[in-house]
C-alpha positions as CSV (number, residue, x, y, z in Angstrom):
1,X,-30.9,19.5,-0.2
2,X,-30.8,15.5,-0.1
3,X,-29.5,14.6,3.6
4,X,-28.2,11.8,1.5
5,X,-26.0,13.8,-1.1
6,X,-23.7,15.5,1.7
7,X,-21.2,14.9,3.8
8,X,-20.9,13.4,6.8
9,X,-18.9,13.5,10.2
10,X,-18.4,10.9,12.9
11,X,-16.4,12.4,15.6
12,X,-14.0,10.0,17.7
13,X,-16.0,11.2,20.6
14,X,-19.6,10.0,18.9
15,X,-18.0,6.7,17.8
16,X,-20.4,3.7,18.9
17,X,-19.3,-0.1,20.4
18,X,-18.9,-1.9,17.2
19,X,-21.5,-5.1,16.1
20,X,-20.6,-7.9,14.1
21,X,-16.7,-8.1,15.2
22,X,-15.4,-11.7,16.0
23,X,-15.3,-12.8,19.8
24,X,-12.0,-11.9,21.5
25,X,-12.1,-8.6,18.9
26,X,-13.6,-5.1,20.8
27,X,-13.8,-1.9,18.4
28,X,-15.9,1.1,17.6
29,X,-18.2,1.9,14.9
30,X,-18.3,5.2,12.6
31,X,-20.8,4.2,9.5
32,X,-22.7,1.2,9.6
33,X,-24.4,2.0,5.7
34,X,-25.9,-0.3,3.2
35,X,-23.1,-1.8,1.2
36,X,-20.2,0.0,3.3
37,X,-19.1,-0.5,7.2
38,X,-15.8,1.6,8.8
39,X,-14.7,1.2,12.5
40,X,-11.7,0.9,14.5
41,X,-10.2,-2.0,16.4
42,X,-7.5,-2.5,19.2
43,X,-6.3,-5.3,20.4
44,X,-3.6,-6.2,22.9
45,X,0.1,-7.4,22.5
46,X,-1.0,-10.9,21.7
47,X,-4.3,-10.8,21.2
48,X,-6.6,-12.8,19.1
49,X,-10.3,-13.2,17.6
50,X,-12.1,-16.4,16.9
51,X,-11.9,-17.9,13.7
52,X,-14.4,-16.4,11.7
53,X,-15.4,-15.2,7.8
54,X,-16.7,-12.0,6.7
55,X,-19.9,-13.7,4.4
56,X,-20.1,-11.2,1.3
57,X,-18.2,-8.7,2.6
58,X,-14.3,-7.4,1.8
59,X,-12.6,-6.3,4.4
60,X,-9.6,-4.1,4.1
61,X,-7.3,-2.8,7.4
62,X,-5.1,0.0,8.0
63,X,-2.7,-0.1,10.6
64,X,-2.4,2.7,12.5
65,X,-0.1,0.9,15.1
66,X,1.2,-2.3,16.1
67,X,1.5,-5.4,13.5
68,X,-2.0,-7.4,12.5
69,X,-1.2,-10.7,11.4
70,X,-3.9,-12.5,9.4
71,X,-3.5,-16.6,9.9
72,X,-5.7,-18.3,7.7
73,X,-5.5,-21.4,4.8
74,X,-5.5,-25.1,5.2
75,X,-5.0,-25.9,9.1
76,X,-4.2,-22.2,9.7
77,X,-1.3,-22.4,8.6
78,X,-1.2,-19.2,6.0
79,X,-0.3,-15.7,7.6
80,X,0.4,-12.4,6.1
81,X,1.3,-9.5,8.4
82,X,0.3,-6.4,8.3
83,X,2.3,-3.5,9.9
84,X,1.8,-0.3,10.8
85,X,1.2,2.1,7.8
86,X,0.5,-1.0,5.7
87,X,-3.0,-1.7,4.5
88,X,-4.0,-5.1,3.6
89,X,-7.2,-6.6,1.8
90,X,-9.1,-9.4,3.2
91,X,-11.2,-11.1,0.4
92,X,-15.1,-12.4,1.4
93,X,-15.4,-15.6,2.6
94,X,-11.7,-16.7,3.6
95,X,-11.9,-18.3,7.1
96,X,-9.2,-16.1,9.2
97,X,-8.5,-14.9,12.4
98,X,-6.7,-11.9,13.8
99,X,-3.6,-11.6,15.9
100,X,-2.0,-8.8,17.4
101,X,1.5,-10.0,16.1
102,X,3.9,-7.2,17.8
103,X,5.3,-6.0,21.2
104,X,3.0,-2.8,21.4
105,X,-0.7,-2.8,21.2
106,X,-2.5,-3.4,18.0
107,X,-4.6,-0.5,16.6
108,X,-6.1,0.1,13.1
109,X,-9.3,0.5,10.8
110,X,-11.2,-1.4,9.6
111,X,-13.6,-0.8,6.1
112,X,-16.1,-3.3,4.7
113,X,-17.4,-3.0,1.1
114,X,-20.1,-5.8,1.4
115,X,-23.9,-7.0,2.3
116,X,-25.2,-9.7,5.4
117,X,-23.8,-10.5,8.4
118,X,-20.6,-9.2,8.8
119,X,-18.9,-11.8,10.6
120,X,-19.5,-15.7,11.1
121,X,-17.9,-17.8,13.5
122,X,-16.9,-21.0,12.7
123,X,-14.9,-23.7,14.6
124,X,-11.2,-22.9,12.5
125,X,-10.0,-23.7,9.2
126,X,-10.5,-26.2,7.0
């Protein structure tokens, strides 16, 4: 049998420190595959990432708890919200950051449907 044409398991406990997340973001890592990336991210009431893009790559997050709120546009000044049970899409390219908009901790996951670098930093939006 293909290894490649079954399925496959990554236990919470196996989970790996995630690369390619934005400074001021900490998460794990399940698949890291050609084309495809999934991992978690938590980040404190109040928390925030860098302003960064995803190159090539879609991002889409489901919020398993707290309320992620998306700034991004000219000056920053765009946001959409995204709260728990919610899933929102992130197109390639769009200069964003992430905020951890509610009172409780911000937890969700994160997929990636893309190729290159996963995130670049850049010194905010246009």
């Amino acid at each position: 049998m293909d290894p490649l044409n079954v399925p496959t398991l990554v236990r919470a406990a196996d989970r790996r420190s995630a690369s390619g997340l934005p400074a001021g973001s900490a998460g794990m890592e399940a698949f890291a595959d050609p084309g495809a990336w999934v991992g978690f991210l938590d980040l404190a009431p109040g928390g925030t990432s860098q302003w960064h893009h995803h190159g090539e790559w879609d991002s889409y997050a489901c919020v398993l708890r707290g309320v992620l709120r998306w700034e991004f546009g000219p000056d920053g000044t765009g946001a959409i919200e995204v709260a728990a049970g919610d899933a929102g899409r992130m197109p390639a390219h769009v200069v964003h950051r992430d905020v951890s908009a509610g009172d409780e901790p911000l937890s969700l996951i994160l997929f990636r449907a893309g190729s290159g670098p996963l995130t670049i930093e850049v010194d905010g939006p246009v």
